[in-house]
C-alpha positions as CSV (number, residue, x, y, z in Angstrom):
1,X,0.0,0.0,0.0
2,X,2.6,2.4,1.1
3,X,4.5,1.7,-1.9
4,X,1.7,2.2,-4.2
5,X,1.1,5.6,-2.6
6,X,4.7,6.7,-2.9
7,X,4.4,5.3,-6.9
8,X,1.6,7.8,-7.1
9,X,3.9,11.0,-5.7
10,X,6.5,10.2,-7.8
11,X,4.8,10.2,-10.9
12,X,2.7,13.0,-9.9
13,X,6.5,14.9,-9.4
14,X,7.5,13.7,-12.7
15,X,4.9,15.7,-14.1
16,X,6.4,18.9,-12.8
17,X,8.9,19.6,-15.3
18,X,6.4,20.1,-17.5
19,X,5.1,23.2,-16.1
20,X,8.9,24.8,-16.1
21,X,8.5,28.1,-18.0
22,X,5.2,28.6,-15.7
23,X,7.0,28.6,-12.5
24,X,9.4,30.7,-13.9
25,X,6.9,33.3,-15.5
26,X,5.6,33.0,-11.7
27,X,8.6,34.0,-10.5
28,X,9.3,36.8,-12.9
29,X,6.0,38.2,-12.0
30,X,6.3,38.0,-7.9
31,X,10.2,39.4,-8.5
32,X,8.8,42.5,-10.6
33,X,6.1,42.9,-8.1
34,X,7.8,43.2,-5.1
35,X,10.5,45.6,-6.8
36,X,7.6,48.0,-7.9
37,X,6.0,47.8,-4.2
38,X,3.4,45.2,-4.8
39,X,2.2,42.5,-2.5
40,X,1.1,39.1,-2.5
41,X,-2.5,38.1,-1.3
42,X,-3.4,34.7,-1.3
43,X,-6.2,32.3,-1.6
44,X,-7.3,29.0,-1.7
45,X,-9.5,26.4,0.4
46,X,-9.0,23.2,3.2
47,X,-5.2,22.3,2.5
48,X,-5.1,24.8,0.1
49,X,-5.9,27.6,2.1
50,X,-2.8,26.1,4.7
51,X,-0.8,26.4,2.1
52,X,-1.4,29.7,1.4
53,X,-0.4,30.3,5.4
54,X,2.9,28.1,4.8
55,X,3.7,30.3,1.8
56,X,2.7,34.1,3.2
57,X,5.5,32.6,6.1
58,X,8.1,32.0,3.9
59,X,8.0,35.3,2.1
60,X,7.2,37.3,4.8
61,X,10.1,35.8,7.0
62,X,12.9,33.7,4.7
63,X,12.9,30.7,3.0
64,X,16.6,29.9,3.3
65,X,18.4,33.3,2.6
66,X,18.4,36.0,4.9
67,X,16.5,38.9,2.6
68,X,14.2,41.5,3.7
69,X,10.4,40.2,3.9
70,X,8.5,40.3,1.3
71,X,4.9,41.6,1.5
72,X,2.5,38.4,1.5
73,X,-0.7,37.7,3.0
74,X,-2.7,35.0,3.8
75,X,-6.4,36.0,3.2
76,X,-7.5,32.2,4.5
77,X,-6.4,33.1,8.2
78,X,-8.9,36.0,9.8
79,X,-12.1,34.0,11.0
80,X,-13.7,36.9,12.5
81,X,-13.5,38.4,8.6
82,X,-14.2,34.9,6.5
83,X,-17.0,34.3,9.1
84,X,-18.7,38.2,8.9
85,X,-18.6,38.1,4.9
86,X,-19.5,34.3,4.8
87,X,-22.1,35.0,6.9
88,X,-23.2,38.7,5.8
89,X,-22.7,38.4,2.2
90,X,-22.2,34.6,1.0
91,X,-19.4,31.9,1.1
92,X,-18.3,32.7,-2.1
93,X,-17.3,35.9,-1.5
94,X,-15.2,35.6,1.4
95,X,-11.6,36.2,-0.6
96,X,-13.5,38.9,-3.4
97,X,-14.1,40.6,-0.6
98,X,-10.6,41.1,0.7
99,X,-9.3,41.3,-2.5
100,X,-11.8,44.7,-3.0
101,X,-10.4,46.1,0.5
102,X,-7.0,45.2,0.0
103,X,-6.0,44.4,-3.3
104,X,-3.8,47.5,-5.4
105,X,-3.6,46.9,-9.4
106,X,0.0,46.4,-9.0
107,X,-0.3,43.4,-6.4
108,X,-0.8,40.0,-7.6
109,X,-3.4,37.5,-6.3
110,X,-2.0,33.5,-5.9
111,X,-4.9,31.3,-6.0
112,X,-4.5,27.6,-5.3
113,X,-7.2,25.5,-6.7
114,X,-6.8,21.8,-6.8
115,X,-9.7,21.9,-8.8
116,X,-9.6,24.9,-10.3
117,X,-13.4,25.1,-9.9
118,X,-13.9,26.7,-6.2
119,X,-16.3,29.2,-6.5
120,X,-14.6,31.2,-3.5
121,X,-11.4,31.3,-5.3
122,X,-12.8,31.3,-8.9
123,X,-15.1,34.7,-7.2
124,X,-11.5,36.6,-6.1
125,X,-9.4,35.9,-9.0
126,X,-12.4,37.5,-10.9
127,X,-12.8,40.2,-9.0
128,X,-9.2,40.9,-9.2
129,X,-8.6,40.6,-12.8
130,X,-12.1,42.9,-13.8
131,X,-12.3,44.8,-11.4
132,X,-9.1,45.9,-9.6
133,X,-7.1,44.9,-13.0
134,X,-4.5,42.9,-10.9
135,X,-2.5,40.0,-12.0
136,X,-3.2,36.9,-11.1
137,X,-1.4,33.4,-10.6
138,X,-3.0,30.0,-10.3
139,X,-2.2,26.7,-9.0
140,X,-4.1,24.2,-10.3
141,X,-4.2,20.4,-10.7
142,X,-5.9,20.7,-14.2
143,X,-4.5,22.6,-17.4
144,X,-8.2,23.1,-18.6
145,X,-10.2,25.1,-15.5
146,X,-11.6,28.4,-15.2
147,X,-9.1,29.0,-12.8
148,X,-6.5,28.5,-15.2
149,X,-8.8,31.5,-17.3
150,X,-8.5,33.9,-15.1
151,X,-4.6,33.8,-14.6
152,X,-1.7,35.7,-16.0
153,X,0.3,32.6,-15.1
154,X,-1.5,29.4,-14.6
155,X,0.6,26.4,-13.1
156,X,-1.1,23.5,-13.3
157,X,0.4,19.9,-11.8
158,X,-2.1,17.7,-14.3
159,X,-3.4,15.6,-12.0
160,X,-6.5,15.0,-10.2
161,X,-6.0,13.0,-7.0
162,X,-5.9,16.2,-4.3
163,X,-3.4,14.6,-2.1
164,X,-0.7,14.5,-5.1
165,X,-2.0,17.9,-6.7
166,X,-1.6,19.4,-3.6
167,X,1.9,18.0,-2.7
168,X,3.5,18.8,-6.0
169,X,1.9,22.3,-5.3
170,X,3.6,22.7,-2.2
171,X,6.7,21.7,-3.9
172,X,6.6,24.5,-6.8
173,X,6.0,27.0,-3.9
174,X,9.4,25.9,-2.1
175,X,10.9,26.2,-5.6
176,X,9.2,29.9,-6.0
177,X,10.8,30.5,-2.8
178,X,13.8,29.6,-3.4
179,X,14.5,30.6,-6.9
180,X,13.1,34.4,-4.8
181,X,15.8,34.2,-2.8
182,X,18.3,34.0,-5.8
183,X,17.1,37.4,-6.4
184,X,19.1,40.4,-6.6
């Protein structure tokens, strides 16, 4: 069982590669948004929304380099705010909602999607890209979503098992983070 499991990671990482000049367009966008005096907000649901917590920590503190913090922010983390505007307005309009009070034009908003069909997540990025005209990168397991749609640069694992999609994300975000830190 355990073997088959770790088969199934593998090959899930395999499929990474593929997605190479996507992580790096990622990366060219977060590095020219931070040097312009943009911030990160970030989104995304259950494990995805820890991840988003994981990676406002790395790039608000360090990944490995000592660097100055990056601006980042986790919009899966205030309950008293997802709870008042789940509550108040509806559940899919818990990130939009944050992304209208916070959100500049020249900050970018990371969505992660295993799917790429949350409608919370699917809500901000559109509210984002129509309305704020910010830039948008998605992490998705599928290539074909209408996550994917709404990004500038949309990295997608192809996969649909959310325990893979969702490990080979977290892996691209330690490479974003690290390839960050190479950064003048």
């Amino acid at each position: 069982m355990l073997d088959e499991i770790l088969n199934r990671h593998i090959a899930a990482v395999q499929r990474i590669p593929a997605a190479e000049q996507q992580i790096l367009e990622a990366v060219d966008l977060l590095t020219s948004t931070f040097r312009i005096g943009g911030k990160v907000l970030l989104c995304g649901n259950g494990g995805s929304a820890a991840d988003c917590q994981h990676i406002a920590a790395e790039l608000v503190g360090r990944f490995v380099r000592e660097r100055p913090g990056y601006p980042a922010v986790a919009l899966t983390t205030d309950t008293s705010i997802l709870t008042a505007v789940g509550n108040d307005y509806q559940f899919d309009q818990i990130f939009a909602r944050q992304v209208q009070a916070l959100m500049q034009p020249i900050d970018v908003l990371w969505c992660i999607s295993t799917s790429g069909y949350s409608p919370n997540v699917l809500e901000a990025a559109r509210y984002a890209r129509e309305r704020i005209g910010a830039r948008v990168i998605a992490f998705t397991g599928s290539r074909r979503s209408p996550l994917a749609e709404y990004a500038d640069v949309a990295v997608a694992v192809g996969g649909t098992e959310t325990a893979r999609v969702q490990e080979c994300h977290l892996l691209i975000a330690h490479a974003i983070c690290e390839l960050l830190d190479t950064q003048p």
